[in-house]
N, C-alpha and C positions, 0 to 999 in steps of 0.2 A: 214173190216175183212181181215186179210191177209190171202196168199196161201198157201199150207200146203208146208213146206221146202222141196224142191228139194235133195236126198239124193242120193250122188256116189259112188259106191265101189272106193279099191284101183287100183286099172284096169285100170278104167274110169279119178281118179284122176291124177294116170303117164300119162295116154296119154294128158289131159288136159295140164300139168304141164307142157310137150314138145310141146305143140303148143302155147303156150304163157301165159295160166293162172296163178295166182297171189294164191299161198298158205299162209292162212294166220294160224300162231299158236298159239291157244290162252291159251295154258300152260305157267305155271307161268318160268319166266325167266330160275330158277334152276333147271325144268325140261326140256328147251330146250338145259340147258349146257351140261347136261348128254345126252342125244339122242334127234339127230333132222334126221327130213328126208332131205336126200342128191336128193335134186329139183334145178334146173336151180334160180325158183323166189320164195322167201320165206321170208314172213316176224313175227316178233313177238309180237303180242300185245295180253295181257293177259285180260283174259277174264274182269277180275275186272277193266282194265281200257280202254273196249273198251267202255261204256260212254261220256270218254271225248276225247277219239282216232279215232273215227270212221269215222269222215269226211278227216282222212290221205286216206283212201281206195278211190282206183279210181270210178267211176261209171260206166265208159264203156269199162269196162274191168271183163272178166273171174275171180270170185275168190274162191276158195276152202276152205272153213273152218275145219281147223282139229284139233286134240287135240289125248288124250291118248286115247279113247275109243269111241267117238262120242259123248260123252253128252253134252260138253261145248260148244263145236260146232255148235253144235243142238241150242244151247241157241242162239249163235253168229249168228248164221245163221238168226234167224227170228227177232235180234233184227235189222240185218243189214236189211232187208225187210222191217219191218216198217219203217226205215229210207230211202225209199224209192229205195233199191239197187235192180236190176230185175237178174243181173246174179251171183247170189249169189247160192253155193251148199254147203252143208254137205256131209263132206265123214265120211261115219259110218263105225264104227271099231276103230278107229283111227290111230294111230302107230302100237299098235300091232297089230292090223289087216294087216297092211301093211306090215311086218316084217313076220308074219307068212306067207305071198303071195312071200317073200324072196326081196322085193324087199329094195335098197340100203337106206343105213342109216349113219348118222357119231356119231360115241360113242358106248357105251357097248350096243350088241345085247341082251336083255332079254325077255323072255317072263313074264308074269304076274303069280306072286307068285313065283317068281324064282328068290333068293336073293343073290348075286355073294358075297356079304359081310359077311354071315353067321349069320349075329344078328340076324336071325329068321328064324322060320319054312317056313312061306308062308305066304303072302298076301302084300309083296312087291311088289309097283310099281316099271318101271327105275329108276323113280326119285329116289325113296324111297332110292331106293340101291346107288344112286350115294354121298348120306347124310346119313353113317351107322345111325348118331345120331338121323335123325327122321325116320328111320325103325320101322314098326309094334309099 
């Protein structure tokens, strides 16, 4: 039975992220081209293919799972735990929680539901807006 997933605000993951921990992002490529977190160590494998990716991740090493909001993460997190990983966290919120705490990012700063492209009202993600064609 595994342990219920260790979960760190954005706070916790900057300071992490400047003592050495490994951010890993598991949003899909085209929404790390549009906004990623500006961290020291950052890498990207999406959630769909950490299956066959997951043994790239060190094991004795600090790693932060994040994504847009914490869900994927979440997933990533305990998939990387049954795979035996003990220093593995979830940062809940995800970007824009991190964003909303102000802290640094590279690409368009948006909040959620707030579509810089105007093909819609609301319910745009970053991503959404960085690809008008797949908005809302």
């Amino acid at each position: 039975m595994l342990q219920e997933a260790k979960e760190v605000c954005p706070t916790t993951t900057r300071r992490l992220a400047t003592e050495g921990a490994l951010l890993v992002d598991v949003r899909e490529p085209r929404e790390v081209q549009a906004l990623t977190f500006d961290v020291p160590a950052i890498v990207n494998i999406p959630l769909l293919e950490l299956e066959k990716r997951w043994s790239e991740l060190p094991k004795d090493r600090e790693i932060v799972l994040v994504c847009e909001s914490g869900a994927r993460s979440l997933k990533a997190t305990y998939y990387l735990q049954y795979h035996g990983y003990t220093q593995v966290s979830n940062m809940s919120g995800g970007i824009l929680k991190w964003m909303k705490k102000g802290f640094p990012v590279i690409g368009q700063r948006l909040e959620a539901g707030a579509c810089s492209t105007g093909c819609c009202g609301s319910g745009c993600t970053p991503a959404d807006a960085a690809d008008a064609s797949s908005c809302c």
